[in-house]
N, C-alpha and C positions, 0 to 999 in steps of 0.2 A: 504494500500500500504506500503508493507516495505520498510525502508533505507538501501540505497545499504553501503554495510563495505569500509569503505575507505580504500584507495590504500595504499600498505604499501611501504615506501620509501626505497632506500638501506640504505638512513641518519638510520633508524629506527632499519635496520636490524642489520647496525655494529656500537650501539648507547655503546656495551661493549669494545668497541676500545676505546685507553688512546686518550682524549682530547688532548693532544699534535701531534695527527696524525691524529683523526679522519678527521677531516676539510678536511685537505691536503693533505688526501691520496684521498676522494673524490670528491676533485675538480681537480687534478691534471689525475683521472683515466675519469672523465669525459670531462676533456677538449680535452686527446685523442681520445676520443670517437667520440666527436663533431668533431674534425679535418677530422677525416677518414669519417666519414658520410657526411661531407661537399667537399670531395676528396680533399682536401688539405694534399698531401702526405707531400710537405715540411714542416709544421709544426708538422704531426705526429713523427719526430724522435725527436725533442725539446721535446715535450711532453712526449711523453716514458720515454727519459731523466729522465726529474724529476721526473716521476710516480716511478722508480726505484728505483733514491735517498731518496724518501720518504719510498719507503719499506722496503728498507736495511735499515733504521732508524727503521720502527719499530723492525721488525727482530734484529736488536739490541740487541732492548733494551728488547725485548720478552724474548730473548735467555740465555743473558749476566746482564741487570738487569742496562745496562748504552747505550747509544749512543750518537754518533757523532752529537753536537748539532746543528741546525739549525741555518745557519749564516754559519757554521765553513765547510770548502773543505772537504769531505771525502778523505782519503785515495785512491790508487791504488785498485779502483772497484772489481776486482776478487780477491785481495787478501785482501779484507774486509771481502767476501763471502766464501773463504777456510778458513776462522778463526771461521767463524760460524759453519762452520761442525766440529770444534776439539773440538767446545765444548761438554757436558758431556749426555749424553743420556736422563739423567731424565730432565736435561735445559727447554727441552720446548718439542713441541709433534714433528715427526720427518718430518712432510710436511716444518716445522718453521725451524727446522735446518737442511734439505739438500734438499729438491724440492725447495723450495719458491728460498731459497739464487744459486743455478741453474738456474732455470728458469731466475730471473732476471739480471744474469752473464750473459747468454745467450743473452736477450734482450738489454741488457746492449752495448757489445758487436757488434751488431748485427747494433746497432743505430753508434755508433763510427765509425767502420771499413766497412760496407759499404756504410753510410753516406745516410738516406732515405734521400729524396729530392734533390741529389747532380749528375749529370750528371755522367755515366762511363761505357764504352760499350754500344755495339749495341743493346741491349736489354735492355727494358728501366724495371726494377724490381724493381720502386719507389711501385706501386698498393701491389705489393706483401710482399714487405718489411712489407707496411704498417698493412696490411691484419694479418701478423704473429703476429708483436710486439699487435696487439689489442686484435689476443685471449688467447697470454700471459696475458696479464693482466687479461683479462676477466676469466681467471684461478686462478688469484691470487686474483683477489675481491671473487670470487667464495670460494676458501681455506679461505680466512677470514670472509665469510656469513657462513661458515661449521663451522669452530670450534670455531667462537665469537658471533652466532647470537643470538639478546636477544628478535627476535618476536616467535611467536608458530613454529614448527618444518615445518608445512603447509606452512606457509606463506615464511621462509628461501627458502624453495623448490622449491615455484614460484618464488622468486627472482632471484634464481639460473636459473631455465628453461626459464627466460625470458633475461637472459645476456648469454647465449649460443644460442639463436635464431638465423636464419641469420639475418642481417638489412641491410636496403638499404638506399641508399643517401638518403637523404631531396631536395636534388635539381640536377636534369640531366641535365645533358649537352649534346645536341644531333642538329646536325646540325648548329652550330653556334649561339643557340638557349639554354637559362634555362630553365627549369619547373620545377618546385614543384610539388613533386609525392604525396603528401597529397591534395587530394580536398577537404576537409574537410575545410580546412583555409581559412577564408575571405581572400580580396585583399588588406585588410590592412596588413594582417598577413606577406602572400607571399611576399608582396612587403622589408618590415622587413629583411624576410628570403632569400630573391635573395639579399637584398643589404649586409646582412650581411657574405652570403659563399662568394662572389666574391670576391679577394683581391685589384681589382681597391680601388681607394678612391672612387670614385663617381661614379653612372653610367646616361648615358641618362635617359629621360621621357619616349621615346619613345620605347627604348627596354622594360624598365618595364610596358611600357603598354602592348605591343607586347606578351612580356612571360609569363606574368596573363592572356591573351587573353582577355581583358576588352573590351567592346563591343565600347566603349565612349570614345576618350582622354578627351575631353574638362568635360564630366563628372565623368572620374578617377581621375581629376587633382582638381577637386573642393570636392570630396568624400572623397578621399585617400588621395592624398597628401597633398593637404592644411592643412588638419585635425591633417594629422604626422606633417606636420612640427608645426603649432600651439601646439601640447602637444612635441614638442622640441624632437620628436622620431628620427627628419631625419628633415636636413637643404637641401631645395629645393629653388634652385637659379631660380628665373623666367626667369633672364635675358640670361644666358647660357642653362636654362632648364635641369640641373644638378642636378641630388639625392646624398646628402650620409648618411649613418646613422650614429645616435650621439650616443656618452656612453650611453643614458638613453633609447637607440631603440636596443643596443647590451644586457642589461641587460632585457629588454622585453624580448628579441626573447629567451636568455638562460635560464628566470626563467618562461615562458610562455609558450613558442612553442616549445622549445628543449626537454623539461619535458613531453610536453603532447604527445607527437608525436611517436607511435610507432616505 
């Protein structure tokens, strides 16, 4: 029986990105990711935000050979990004000085002036907003897996075709009701993963029994939840019969479930 080749990360793919960006251009394009998949349109434009301010850093320094150090206010956004195009042709390759710095003027832009998350007209284009600013990016991780990736040409390729897939939520909202569209996941998992997309602090026992469709409270509560809250995943108040999840059940579900989850 052969061993199947392990999964190649994007960490892996843009392992030739300057440690001064890597991190944080990866946690900041995945936290958008999570937002949108979770339908939290309002924290998708925060997000974007930064994923920006971290590319026009690199872009930078890619271009120019210095950037706006981390800690310090950039500059007026789009006229950070028309300075990168005057520079000099051999600079850098030309997605680096005029699509990339574009693209994320545009998004940039896009996140400010119409404010995703923010009420305005009768049409409500928070989904949409959102929807745009993530395949910008998903273009810009894509243009930095093309011209900095350090795995086999194969491997860059799938990483690329598999961040241009559509994706769907992790958790629907459909009649007043969550699910978790993965059945795959134990009801430890879901329970994780409905306490962590909802932005309540807490939610009842009894929805989360309801929206795993657990056959048993009285045996979801001695399975599931006592179990979370003993490894301190999620504080479950008996006396209110209140869930909410702790740092160390948010770091599960993003280094666990969010990872594994197509």
């Amino acid at each position: 029986m052969s061993t199947p080749e392990p999964e190649i990360r994007l960490e892996d793919a843009l392992a030739g990105i300057d440690p001064a960006f890597h991190g944080r251009l990866i946690k900041t394009y995945q936290g958008l990711k999570t937002s949108f998949l979770n339908g939290d349109y309002d924290a998708c434009g925060l997000r974007a935000g930064r994923f920006c301010e971290v590319v026009l850093r690199w872009i930078q320094a890619a271009a120019t050979g210095a950037y706006t150090p981390f800690g310090t206010k950039l500059g007026n956004f789009k006229d950070e990004c028309d300075a990168i195009e005057l520079t000099p042709r051999t600079a850098a390759h030309e997605s680096v000085r005029i699509l990339m710095p574009r693209a994320i003027s545009f998004l940039y832009t896009l996140r400010n002036k119409r404010g995703i998350g923010h009420e305005g007209g009768d049409v409500d284009a928070n989904e949409t907003d959102a929807t745009t600013a993530v395949r910008i990016a998903d273009w810009c991780i894509c243009e930095l897996v093309r011209l900095h990736y350090t795995v086999s040409l194969e491997e860059a390729q799938a990483i690329c075709d598999a961040i241009v897939e559509r994706q769907y939520p992790l958790v629907w909202s459909v009649f007043g009701k969550n699910r978790v569209l993965d059945t795959r996941l134990s009801y430890a998992q879901q329970t994780l993963l409905l306490l962590y997309a909802k932005a309540d602090p807490a939610l009842p026992m009894e929805d989360l029994v309801a929206w795993t469709e657990h056959s048993n409270a009285s045996v979801y509560r001695r399975d599931v939840l006592n179990k979370l809250h003993k490894a301190r995943y999620v504080e479950y108040d008996r006396e209110t019969q209140m869930v909410a999840i702790s740092p160390k059940g948010v770091e599960r579900v993003e280094r666990e479930i969010l990872t594994e989850t197509p």
